[in-house]
Every structure is written in C-alpha cells, then in structure tokens.
N, C-alpha and C positions, 0 to 999 in steps of 0.2 A: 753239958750245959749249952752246946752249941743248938741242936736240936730247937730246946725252950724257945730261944729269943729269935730263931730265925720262925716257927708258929707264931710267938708273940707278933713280932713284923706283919705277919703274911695276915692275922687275925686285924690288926690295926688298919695295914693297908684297905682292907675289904670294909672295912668298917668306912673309911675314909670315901670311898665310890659309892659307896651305894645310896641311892635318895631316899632321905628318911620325909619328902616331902616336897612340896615349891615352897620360896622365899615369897612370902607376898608382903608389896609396902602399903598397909594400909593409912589412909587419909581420915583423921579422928578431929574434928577440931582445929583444923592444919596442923596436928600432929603426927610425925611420922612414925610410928611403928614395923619393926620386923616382925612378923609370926609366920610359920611354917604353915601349911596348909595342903592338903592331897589332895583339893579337888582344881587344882591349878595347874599348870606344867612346872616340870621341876627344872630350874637353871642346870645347862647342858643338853637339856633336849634337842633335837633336831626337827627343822621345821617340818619334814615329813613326818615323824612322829607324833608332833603335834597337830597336825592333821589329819591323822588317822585316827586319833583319840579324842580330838573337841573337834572334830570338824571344819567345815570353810569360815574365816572369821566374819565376820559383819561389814570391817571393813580393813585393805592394810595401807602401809604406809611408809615411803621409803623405797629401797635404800638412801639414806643421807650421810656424809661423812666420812671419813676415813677415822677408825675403823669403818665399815658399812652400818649402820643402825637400822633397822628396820623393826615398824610396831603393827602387830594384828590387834584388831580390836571384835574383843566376842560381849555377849551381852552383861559377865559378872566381872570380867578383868582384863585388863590387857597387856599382849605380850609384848618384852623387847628382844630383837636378838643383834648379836652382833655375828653379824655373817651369816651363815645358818643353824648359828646355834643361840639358845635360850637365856638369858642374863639375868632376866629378873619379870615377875611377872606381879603388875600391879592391881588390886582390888578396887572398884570402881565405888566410891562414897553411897550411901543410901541417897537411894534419890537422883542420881548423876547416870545419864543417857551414856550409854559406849561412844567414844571416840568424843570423850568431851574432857 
C-alpha cells in the first residue's frame, strides 16, 4: 500500500509544477477575468527566460517597492515580476497601446 500513495504523491506533486499555461488578467468591460493562456509567460518564469522567449520588451519599469515590483511591457501584454520572477501577466484591452 505504501508504494501506491507515495506515486500518488510524486504524480500529484509533478502535476502541481508543471505550467499548464500564463494566468492572464484580462480587462473586459472593466471586468476582471482569470483565463490561462500559452502565448504569455507563465507566473514563475524568470526574467531571463522571458527574454529568451518574447524577447526585449518595448518598455520596463521598476523596480518599485519592497517586495521589488517590476513591469516589462511587450506589444499583446505586460509582465509583472516580483524580484526576478513572474507573478502575473496581464492582456492589454483591444485597442490599448502597451505601457498604458
């Protein structure tokens, strides 16, 4: 029995890391919506990696705060991280210029 629940564990754990996607908040209406989304950085990411995969943003900004907050802004969404990692990454309205 011992076997089972320690794979159960180890299957649940892997399940739990792995990105099934970015959180993106999107702006509906001034409605806020969560929807997952693959073509955005997944929260966790590190700012090198997102660099290597979307490239230099448009513009960044920051650090501010303790925590440190800082936002890249690219032309469909913009990043927040805290430190150098990924937090959340938001969807820019139809029609709404980056870094606005």
């Amino acid at each position: 029995m011992r076997q089972p629940l320690t794979a159960l564990a180890l299957c649940l754990a892997l399940g739990l890391t792995a990105p099934a996607g970015a959180t993106i908040v999107r702006l509906d209406g001034g409605r806020l919506t969560v929807v997952e989304d693959a073509a955005a950085p997944a929260r966790g990411m590190s700012m090198r990696h997102v660099l290597q995969r979307y490239g230099q943003p448009l513009r960044r900004r920051g650090p501010v705060g303790r925590p440190p907050i800082t936002r890249w802004d690219y032309p469909a969404f913009s990043v927040y991280f805290e430190g150098r990692y990924v937090i959340h990454a938001v969807r820019h309205g139809a029609g709404q210029p980056a870094g606005h």
